[in-house]
N, C-alpha and C positions, 0 to 999 in steps of 0.2 A: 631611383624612385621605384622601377620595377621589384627591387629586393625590400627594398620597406614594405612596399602594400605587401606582398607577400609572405614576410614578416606579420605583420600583423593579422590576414586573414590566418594562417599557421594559428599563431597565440588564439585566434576567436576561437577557429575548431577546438583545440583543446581543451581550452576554457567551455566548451559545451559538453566534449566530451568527457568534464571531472566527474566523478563519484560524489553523491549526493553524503557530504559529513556526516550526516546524522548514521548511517549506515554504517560505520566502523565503532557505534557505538551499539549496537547489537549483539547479544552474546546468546541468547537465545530465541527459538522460533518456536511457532505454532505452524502447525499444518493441515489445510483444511482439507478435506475430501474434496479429490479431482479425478477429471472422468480418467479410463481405461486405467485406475489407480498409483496413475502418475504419483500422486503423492506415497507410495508408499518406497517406490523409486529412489526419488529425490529424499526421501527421510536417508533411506540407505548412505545414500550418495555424502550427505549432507556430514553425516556422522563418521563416514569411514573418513572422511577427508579431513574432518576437526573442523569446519568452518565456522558453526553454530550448534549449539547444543539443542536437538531438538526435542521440546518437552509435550506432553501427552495432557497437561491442564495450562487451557491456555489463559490462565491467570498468571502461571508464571511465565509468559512469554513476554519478551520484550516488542519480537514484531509477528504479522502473521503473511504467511505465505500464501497466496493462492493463484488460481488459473482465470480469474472473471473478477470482475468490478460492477459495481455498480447497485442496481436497489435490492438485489438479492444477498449481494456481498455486505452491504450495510445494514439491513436485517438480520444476517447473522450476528455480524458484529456486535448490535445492537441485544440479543440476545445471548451472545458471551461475555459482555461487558454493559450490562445494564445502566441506565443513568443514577443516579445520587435519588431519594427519592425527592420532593418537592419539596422545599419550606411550606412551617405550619403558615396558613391564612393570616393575613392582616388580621387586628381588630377592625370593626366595622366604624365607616369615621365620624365624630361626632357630627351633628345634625349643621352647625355651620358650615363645618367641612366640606359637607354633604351638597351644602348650596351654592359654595363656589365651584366647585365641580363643574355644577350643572352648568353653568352661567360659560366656561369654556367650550362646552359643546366639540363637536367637530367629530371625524371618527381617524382613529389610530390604525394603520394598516403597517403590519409589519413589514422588516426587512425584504422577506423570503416572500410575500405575498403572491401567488400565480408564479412562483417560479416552477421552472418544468426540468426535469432530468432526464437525461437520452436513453432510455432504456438497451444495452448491449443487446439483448434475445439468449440466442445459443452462447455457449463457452465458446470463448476467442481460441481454436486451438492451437498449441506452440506459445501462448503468452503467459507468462509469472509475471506475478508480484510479489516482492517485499512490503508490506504497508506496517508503517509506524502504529502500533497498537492504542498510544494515547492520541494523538496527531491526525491519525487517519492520512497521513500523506505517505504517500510512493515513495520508497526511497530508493527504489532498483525496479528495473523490469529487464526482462529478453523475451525476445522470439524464438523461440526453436522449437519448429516443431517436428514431431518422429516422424519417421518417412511410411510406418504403422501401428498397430495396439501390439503388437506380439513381446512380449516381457521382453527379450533381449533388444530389441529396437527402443521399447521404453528406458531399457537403463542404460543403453548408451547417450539418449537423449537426454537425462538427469547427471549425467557425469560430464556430457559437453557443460551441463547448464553450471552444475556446480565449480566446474572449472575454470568457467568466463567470473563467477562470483569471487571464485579465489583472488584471479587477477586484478578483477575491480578492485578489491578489496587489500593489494598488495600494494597499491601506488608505481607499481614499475610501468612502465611504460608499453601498451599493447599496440601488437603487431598490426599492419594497416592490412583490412579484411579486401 
């Protein structure tokens, strides 16, 4: 009984620990300015190693890379991928239309209504994201952060990171930390 459950706690870990699919379908990145220019690191990194092709219009990217989440990260986004503009306006409805309408009354509060979002503040330092460019979902993160800003410490800190990506990204099986 003891080798079952632990059997099966085994299989949960792992099964938490899989690589999010959508992520092996990634072939190219965008990469956003990060402080002490982390990002230009990780381009490095990212390129020497062949992982992802990283492109410089992030129209042709598939996902984007960054160090922070949240409503400044979705304003960018929002701003490098604009929405669709609006459908032309209804015609205005004829006058019976008009009075059944009324006659339902009531007010209409959207989904999203008062909803609030956690503001991050500062850059989380040591945290990446992969975020799916259509999707807007996570499909990778890590921690690691440089032990300081000094170029050689940053790019050993981008070559740890792109080396966990590789792994993730190989299906073998990673070492227990």
């Amino acid at each position: 009984m003891k080798l079952f459950c632990g059997l099966v706690l085994g299989a949960g870990i792992l099964a938490l620990a899989a690589v999010n699919p959508q992520l092996k379908q990634v072939n190219t990145v965008y990469i956003l300015a990060m402080s002490g220019g982390m990002d230009q690191f990780l381009a490095n990194q990212l390129t020497a190693a062949g992982v992802f092709q990283v492109v410089t219009d992030p129209k042709n990217a598939d996902a984007i890379i960054t160090d922070r989440l949240g409503e400044s990260f979705e304003t960018k986004l929002t701003e490098l991928y604009p929405p669709p503009p609006p459908p032309a306006p209804p015609k205005p409805p004829a006058e019976d239309d008009k009075k059944a309408n009324d006659k339902k009354g009531g007010l209409d509060i959207g989904a999203g209504a008062g909803a609030q979002r956690v503001n991050a503040g500062a850059r989380g330092k040591g945290n990446l994201f992969i975020v799916d460019r259509k999707s807007r979902n996570v499909l990778w993160s890590i921690f690691e952060p440089p032990k300081d800003t000094t170029p050689g410490e940053l790019s050993k800190t981008a070559e740890k990171v792109v080396k966990r990506l590789k792994l993730d990204l190989s299906d073998k099986k990673q070492p227990s930390e």
